[in-house]
C-alpha positions in Angstrom: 36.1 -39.9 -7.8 32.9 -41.5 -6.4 32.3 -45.0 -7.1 29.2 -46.9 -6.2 28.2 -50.6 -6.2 24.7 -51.6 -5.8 24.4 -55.6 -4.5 21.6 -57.0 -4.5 20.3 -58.9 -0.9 22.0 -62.0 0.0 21.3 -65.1 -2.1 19.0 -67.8 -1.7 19.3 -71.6 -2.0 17.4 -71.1 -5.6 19.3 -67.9 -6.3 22.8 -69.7 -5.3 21.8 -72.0 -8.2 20.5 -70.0 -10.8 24.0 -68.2 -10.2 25.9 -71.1 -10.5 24.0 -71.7 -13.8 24.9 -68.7 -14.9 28.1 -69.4 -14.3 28.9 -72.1 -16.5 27.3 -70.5 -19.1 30.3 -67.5 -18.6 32.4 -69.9 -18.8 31.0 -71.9 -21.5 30.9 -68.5 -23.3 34.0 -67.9 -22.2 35.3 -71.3 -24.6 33.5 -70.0 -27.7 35.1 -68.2 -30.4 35.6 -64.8 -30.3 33.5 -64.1 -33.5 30.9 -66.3 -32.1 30.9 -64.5 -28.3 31.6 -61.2 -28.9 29.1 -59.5 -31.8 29.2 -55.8 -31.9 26.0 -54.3 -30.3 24.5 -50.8 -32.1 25.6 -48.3 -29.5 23.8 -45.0 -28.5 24.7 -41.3 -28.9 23.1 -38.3 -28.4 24.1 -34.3 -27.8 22.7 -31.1 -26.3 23.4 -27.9 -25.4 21.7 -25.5 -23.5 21.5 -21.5 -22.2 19.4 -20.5 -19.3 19.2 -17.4 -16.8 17.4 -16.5 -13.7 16.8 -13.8 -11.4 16.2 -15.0 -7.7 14.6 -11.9 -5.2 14.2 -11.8 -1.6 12.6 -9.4 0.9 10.4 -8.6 4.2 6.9 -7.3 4.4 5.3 -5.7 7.5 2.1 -7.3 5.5 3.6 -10.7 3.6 6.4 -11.4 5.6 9.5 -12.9 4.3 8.5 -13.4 0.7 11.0 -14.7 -2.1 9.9 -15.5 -5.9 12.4 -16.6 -9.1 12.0 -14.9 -12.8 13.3 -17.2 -15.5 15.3 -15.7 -17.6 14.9 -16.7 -22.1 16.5 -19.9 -22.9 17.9 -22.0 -25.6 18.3 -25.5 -26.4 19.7 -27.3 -29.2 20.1 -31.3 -29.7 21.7 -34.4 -31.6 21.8 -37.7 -32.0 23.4 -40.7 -33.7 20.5 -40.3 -36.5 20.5 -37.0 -37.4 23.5 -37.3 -39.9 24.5 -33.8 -38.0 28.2 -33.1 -36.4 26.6 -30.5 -34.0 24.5 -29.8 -31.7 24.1 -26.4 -33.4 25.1 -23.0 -30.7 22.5 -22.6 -28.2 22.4 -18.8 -27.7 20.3 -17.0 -25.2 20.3 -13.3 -23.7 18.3 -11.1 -21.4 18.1 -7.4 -20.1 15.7 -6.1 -17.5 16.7 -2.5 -17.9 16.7 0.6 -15.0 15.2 3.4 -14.4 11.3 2.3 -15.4 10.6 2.5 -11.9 6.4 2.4 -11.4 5.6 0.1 -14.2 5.1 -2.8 -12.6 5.2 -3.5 -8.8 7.4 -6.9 -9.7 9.7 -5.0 -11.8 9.9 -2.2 -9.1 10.9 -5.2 -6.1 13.3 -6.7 -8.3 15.5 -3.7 -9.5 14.2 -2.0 -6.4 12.6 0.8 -7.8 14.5 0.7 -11.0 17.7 1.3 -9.3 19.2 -1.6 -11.0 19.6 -3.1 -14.4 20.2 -7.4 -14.7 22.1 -8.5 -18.4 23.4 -12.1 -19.4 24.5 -13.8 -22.5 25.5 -17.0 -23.4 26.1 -20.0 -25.8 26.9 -23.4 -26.0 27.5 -26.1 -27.9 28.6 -29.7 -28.6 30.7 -30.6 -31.8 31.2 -34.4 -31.9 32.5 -34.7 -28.9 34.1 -31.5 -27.8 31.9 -29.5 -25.2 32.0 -25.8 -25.4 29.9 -23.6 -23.0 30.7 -19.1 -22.6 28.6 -17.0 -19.9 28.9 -13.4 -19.4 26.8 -11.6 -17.1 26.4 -8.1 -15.3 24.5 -6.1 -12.4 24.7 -2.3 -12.7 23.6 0.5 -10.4 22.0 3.2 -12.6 23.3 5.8 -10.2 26.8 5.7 -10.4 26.6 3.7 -13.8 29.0 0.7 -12.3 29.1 -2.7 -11.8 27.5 -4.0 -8.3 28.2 -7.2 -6.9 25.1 -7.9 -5.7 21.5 -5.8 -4.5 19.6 -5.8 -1.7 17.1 -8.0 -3.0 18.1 -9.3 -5.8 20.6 -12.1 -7.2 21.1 -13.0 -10.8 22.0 -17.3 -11.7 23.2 -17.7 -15.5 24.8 -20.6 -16.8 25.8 -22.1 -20.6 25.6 -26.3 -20.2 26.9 -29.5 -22.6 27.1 -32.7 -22.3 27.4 -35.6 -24.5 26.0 -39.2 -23.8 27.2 -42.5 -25.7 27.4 -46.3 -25.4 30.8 -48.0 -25.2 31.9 -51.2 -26.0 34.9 -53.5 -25.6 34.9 -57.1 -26.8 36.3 -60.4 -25.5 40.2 -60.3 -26.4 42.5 -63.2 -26.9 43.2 -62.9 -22.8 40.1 -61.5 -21.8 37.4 -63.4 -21.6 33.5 -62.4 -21.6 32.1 -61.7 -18.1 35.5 -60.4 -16.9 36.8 -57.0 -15.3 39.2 -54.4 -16.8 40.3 -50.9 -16.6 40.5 -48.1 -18.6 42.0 -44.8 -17.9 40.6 -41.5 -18.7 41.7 -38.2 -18.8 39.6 -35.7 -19.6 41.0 -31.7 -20.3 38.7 -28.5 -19.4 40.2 -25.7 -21.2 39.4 -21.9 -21.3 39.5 -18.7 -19.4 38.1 -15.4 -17.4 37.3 -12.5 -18.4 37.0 -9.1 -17.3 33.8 -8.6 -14.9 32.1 -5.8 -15.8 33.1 -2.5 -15.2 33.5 -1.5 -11.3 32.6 -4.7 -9.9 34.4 -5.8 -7.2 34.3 -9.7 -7.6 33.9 -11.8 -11.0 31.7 -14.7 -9.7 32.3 -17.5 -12.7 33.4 -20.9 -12.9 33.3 -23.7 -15.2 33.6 -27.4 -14.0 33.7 -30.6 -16.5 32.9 -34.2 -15.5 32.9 -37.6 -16.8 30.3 -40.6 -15.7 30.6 -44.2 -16.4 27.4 -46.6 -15.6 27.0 -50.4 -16.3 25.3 -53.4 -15.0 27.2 -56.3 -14.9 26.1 -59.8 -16.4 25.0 -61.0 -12.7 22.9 -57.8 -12.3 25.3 -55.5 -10.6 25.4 -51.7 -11.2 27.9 -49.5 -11.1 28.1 -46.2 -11.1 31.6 -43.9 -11.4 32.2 -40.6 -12.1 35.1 -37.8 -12.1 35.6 -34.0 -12.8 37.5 -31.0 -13.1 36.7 -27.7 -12.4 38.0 -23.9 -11.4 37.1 -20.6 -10.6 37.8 -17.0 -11.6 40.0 -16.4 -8.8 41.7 -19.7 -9.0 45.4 -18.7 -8.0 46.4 -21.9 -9.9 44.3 -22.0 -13.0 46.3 -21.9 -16.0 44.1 -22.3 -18.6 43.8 -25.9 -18.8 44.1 -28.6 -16.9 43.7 -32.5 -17.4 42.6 -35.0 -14.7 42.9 -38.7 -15.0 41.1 -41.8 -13.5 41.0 -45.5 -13.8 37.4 -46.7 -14.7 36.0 -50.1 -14.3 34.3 -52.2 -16.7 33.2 -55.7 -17.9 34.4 -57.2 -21.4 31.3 -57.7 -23.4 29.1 -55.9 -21.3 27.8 -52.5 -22.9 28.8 -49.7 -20.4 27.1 -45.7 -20.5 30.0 -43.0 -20.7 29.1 -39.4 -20.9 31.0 -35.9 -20.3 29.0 -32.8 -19.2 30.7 -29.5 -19.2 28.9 -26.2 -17.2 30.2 -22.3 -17.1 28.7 -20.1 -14.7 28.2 -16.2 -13.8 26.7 -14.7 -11.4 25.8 -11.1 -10.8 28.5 -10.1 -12.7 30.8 -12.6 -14.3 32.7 -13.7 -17.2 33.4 -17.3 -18.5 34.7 -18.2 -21.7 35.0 -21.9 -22.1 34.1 -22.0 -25.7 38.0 -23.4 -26.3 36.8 -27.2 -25.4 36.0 -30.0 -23.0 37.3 -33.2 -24.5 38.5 -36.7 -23.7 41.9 -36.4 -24.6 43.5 -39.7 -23.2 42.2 -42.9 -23.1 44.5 -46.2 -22.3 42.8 -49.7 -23.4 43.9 -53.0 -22.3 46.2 -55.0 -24.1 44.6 -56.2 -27.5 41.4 -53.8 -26.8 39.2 -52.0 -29.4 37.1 -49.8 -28.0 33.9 -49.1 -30.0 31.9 -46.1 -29.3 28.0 -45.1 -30.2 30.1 -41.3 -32.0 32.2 -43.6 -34.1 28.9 -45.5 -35.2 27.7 -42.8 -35.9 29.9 -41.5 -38.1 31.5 -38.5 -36.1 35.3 -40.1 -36.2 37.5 -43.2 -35.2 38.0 -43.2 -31.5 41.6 -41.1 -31.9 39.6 -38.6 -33.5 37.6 -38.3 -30.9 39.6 -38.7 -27.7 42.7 -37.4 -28.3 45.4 -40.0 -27.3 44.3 -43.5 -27.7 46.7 -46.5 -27.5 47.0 -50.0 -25.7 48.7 -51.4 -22.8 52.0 -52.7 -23.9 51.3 -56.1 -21.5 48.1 -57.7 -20.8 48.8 -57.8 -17.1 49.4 -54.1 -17.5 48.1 -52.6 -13.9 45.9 -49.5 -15.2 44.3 -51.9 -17.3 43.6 -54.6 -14.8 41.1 -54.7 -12.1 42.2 -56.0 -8.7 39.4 -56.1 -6.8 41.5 -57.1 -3.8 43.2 -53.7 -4.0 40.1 -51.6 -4.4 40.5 -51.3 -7.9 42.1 -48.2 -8.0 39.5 -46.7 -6.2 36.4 -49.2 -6.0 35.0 -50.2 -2.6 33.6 -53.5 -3.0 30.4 -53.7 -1.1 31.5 -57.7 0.2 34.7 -58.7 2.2 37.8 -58.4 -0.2 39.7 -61.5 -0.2 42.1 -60.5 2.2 39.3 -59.6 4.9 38.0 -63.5 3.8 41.7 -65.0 4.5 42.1 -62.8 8.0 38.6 -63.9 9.3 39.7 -67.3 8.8 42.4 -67.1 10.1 40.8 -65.6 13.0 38.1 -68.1 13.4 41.2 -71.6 13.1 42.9 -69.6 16.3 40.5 -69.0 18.1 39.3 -72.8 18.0 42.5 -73.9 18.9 42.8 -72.1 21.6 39.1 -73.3 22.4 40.8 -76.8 22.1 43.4 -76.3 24.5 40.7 -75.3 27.3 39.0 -78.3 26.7 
């Protein structure tokens, strides 16, 4: 998990004010009632899904040199949002063939398949249902003269790849312990599930994968931004790929403050491959802080409650529950604070009264 925190340069008199300002009107937020202090914001939500292809060529020329040139492939895209009233993106579904044995037609065509020895295929879809991420790829390079599977040309490489990813707004209110302006946890665990198919016939190597991810992004009330994210992911010839697995991670954010979440799920084949990942990305655990409600942009839209629409949800039996707390002093589970930790603060100082006593004693 990479986590980043972005600090702005070190403050001024003026700015050493205005902060304190802003802190006693936390604080004084902080004293207000919860209704008054924590109104639900409108959240955000939006969906696509998306099926693209490409064919990459390489060679030498006594005349051009070292030349190298991309064909894209058809595509598909499909959308949705919070507004459209939809629970789907829809299946994006896209497919090419650049056929052998045409060899003369077309002095692109003939570098490519080199002289029509070869023929390129992929086919794909993709979607996103609420939710749940599903992507499948299949593709294939075959050498007209034996009629198998190669696992690559001399010149030419095929890319093809099924994406989807979802993108919302979270929320969590002030609670009864948790005041506005202050840090918690929640933990996440998000589950990639599907599997590999045959390559096609002959070839020697099934060049797929699939790989899932999660982001988190907010800017804190005193104009700090954080950034975190997390993923999963596996390969064709992944000795330990069982056909699912589920990572979890401890993700930071501010009680009040609206924070971005999204999950982005990709399968990939190259020239010849097979992933079928259609069976689901999801969030299927999320723990909240004791007394927490999280509120979601899907939920407001009218896709589900939040166990609906990841999986396991439930609170932390204790609010000093430690997946639900941030301790800053401990790196948070994984955050590098970008100033001295309190510790580093205590040891410099007790540094600084040794060193003048001893400074004392010379005297």
């Amino acid at each position: 998990m990479l986590i980043r925190c972005v600090k702005h340069a070190p403050a001024t008199p003026r700015l050493r004010a205005l902060s304190a300002a802003a802190a006693l009107v936390l604080g004084a937020t902080a004293l207000l009632p919860l209704s008054a202090s924590a109104q639900t914001p409108s959240l955000s939500f939006w969906s696509y899904a998306s099926v693209y292809g490409r064919l990459t060529t390489q060679y030498s020329s006594t005349l051009l040199g070292n030349v190298s040139f991309t064909l894209d492939g058809p595509s598909a895209n499909t959308y949705n949002n919070s507004g459209s009233g939809s629970d789907t993106t829809g299946v994006a579904s896209a497919s090419y063939s650049v056929p052998s044995g045409m060899a003369g037609t077309d002095p692109v065509y003939d570098l490519v398949t080199e002289q029509g020895r070869y023929s390129f295929n992929y086919s794909g879809e993709a979607e996103t249902y609420r939710t749940n991420l599903r992507t499948r790829i299949e593709s294939s390079t075959i050498d007209s003269t034996t009629g198998m599977a190669a696992d690559y040309s001399a010149t030419t490489y095929q890319y093809s790849y099924a994406n989807a990813q979802w993108n919302q707004g979270f929320y969590i209110a002030p609670t009864a312990t948790r005041a506005a302006g202050t840090y918690g946890a929640i933990v996440v665990g998000i589950t990639l599930d599907g599997q590999f198919g045959a390559p096609a016939n002959g070839a020697g190597y099934n060049d797929a994968s699939a790989y899932l991810q999660a982001r988190s992004q907010f800017t804190d009330a005193a104009g700090v931004s954080y950034d975190s994210y997390f993923s999963v992911s596996t390969w064709a010839n992944d000795p330990n790929w069982t056909g699912a697995n589920t990572v979890y991670k401890k993700l930071l954010f501010q009680y009040g403050t609206v924070f971005n979440f999204s999950l982005y799920q990709n399968a990939y084949a190259g020239a010849n491959g097979h992933a079928d990942f259609f069976n689901t990305g999801t969030v299927s655990y999320v723990e909240l802080p004791f007394g927490a409600e999280l509120v979601s942009g899907a939920s407001q839209g009218g896709l589900g409650d939040a166990p609906a629409l990841f999986g396991n949800v439930f609170n932390s039996a204790t609010p000093d529950a430690e997946n639900t707390n941030w301790d800053f002093g401990n790196n948070g589970g994984g955050f590098t604070p970008a100033v001295p930790e309190p510790q580093t603060w205590a040891l410099m100082a007790a540094g600084l009264l040794l060193l003048g006593r001893k400074v004392r004693r010379r005297a």
